[in-house]
N, C-alpha and C positions, 0 to 999 in steps of 0.2 A: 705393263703387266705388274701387279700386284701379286706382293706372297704372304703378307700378313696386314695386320691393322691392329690400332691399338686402342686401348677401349680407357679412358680416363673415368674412375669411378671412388670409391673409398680407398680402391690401390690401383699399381698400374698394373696390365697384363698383355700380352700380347696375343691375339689371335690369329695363329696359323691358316689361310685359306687353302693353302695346298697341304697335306701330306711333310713333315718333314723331312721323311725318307726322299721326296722327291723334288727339295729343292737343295741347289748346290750352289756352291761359293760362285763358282762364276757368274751364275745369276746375278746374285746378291752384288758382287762388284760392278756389273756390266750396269745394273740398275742402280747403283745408289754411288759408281766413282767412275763408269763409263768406261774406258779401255784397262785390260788387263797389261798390254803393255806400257813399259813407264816411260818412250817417248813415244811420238805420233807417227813413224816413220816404221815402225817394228810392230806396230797395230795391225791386226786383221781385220775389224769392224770398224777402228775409229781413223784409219789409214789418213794421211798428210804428209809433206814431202816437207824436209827443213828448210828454213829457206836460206839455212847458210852453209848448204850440202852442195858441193862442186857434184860428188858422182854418190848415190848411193850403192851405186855397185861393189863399191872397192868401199864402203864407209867401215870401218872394222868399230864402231860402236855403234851404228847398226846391225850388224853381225854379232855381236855379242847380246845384245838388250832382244836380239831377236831370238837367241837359245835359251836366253832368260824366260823369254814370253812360253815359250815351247814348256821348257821343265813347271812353266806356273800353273799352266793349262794343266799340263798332266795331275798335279797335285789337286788343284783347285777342284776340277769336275771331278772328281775322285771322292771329294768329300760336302755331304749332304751335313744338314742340318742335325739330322739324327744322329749321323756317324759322328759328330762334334761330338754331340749326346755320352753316345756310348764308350766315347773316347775318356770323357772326361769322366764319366763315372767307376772307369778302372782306373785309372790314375787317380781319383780319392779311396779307393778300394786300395791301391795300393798302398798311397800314402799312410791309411790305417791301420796298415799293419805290422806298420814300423814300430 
């Protein structure tokens, strides 16, 4: 799945094929760094078992990296492209009027 391209010309630019409003971080990571969890074992798409794990049942840092994953998710899909957008242009709106 592609969400943009980039077009090399007198400058660079990037063209959005989707809607900004409708593309989200998790995308973007799931497509360009693969798992939103940060080991393999705490993954829901990129799922593997460690191989120096006696039990994952009882692993208390898979239990932790896996609330990690939870609270990412929530942030992550939460914020679009655009909503970066409009994020950052109050926060220069703000800055300006100090």
């Amino acid at each position: 799945m592609v969400f943009w391209e980039v077009k090399w010309e007198l400058t660079e630019a990037i063209i959005f094929l989707k809607k900004p409003g409708d593309i989200y971080l998790t995308e973007i990571i799931r497509l360009t760094d693969g798992s939103i969890a940060m080991i393999s074992c705490a993954s829901l798409n990129f799922y593997e078992k460690c191989d120096d794990c006696e039990d994952e049942v009882v692993c208390g840092l898979r239990k932790v990296m896996t609330e990690l994953r939870v609270a990412s998710l929530g942030v992550l899909s939460n914020n679009s492209i655009a909503g970066i957008i409009k994020k950052e242009t109050k926060l220069i709106n703000k800055k300006s009027k100090r």
